[in-house]
C-alpha positions, -999 to +999 in steps of 0.1 A: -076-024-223-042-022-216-031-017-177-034+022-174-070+020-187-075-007-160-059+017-135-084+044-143-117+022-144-109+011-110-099+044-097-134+060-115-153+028-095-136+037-064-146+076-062-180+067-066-178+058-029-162+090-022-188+111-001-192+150+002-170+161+031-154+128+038-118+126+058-098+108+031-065+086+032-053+091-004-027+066-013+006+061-034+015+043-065+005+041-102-031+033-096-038+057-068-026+083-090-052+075-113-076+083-083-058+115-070-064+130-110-099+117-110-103+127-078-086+166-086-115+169-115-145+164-090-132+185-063-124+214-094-163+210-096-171+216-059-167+188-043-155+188-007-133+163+010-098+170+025-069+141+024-040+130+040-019+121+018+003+083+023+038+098+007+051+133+001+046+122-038+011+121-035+010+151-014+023+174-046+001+155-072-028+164-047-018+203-038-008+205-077-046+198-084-061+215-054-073+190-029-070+198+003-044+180+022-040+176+059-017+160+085-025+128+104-023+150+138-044+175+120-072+148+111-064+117+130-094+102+123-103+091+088-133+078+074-120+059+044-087+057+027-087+045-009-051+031-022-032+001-045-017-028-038+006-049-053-006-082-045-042-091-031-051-125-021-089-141-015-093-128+024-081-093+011-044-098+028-021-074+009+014-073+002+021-032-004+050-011-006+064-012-046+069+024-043+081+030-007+051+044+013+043+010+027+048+028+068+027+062+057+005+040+041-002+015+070-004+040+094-032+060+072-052+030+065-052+021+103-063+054+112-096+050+084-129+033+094-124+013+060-101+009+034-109+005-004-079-015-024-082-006-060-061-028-090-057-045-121-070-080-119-028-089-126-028-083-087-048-107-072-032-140-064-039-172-046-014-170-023+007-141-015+043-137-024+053-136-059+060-101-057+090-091-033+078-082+002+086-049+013+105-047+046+113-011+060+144-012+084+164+014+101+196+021+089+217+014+119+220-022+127+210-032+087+232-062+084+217-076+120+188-067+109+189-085+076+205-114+095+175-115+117+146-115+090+168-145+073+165-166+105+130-162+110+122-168+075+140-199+076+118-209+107+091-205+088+103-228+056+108-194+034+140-186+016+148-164-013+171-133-017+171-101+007+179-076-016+188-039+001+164-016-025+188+009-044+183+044-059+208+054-079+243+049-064+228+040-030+205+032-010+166+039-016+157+061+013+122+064+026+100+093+032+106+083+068+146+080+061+145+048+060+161+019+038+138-011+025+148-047+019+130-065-006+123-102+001+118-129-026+107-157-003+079-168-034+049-182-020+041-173+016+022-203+036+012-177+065+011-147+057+003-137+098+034-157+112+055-140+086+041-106+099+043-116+138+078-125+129+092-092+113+071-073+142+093-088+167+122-078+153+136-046+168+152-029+133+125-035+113+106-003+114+072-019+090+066-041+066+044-047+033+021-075+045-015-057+054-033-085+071-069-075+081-068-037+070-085-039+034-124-041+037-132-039+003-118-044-032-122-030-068-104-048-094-104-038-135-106-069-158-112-065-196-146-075-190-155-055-163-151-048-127-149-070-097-154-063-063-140-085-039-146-086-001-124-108+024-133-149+025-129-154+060 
């Protein structure tokens, strides 16, 4: 199978734990728009559930197709939210944010009673850190900022390029209007350090690691489908 077909047997795994009348974080990113389409279909048939939606991307696809959407301060209170990762290592630690959402999306899953991670098996990795960590920052103060998240990660033994993320002929701005820096410090040694770190720092608005969120996870392999739950 090639990785769209992956992408939509995990997403068709995933709404199988989708209940009538759930409160549902719906997630952003290739895979989770899988879900919203598969998810569009069921509700077309009579299915009831209404979502809040991680990014105003989703929030179209999701009105486009008919699902109900809410506002956090509408529904505070979630009972599952269901979204993709881009790397997911054995205790279910994640490192999210490829497409932006990664501060909608953290809040969302933090407001849910559990949250399903759905994937290709291309995502799940060892350690985490291969892919470029997603660091949200405010726009004022970004090269103190930057300076900052360099001198902790160099604390911690990590180095690589901090690379402001562009969009055309500037800056990639946020849903929340906010830059993101991308970090390619490779292989992270601890992942929670790294996160207590960037927490500390006062321009840094979120960042991709999601450490102790993810309960469950549904990964497509060309032989079938793996669920993985964190290894403690």
């Amino acid at each position: 199978m090639d990785a769209r077909q992956l992408k939509v047997k995990a997403a068709e795994t995933a709404l199988g734990y989708v209940e009538n009348g759930m409160r549902l974080g719906i997630g952003t990113g290739s895979t989770a728009r899988e879900f919203v389409t598969l998810l569009g279909e069921k509700v077309a048939q009579g299915f009831d559930v209404a979502g809040v939606p991680t990014s105003e991307a989703t929030a179209r696809q999701c009105l486009e197709l008919g699902i109900p959407v809410k506002s956090l301060d509408e529904m505070p209170e979630l009972d599952l939210t269901i979204d993709g990762a881009d790397e997911i290592d054995p205790s279910l630690s994640l490192i999210k944010g490829g497409g932006g959402a990664l501060l909608r999306e953290k809040i969302v899953a933090s407001a849910s009673n559990r949250m399903i991670v759905i994937a290709d098996d291309s995502k799940v990795v060892e350690k985490l850190g291969a892919f470029p960590l997603p660091v949200e920052v405010m726009p004022f103060g970004l090269e103190a900022t930057r300076l900052k998240i360099e001198r902790y990660a160099t604390e911690l033994g990590l180095s690589g390029a901090l690379n402001l993320r562009r969009s055309g002929d500037g800056p990639f701005m946020t849903d929340g209007g906010h830059y993101i820096i991308d970090a390619s410090f490779g292989r992270i040694p601890d992942a929670q350090a790294l996160s207590d770190a960037l927490n500390s720092i006062p321009g840094v608005v979120e960042h991709g690691l999601f450490i102790n969120i993810a309960t469950l996870a549904i990964v497509a392999t060309d032989s079938g489908i793996r669920t993985l739950k964190p290894i403690e």
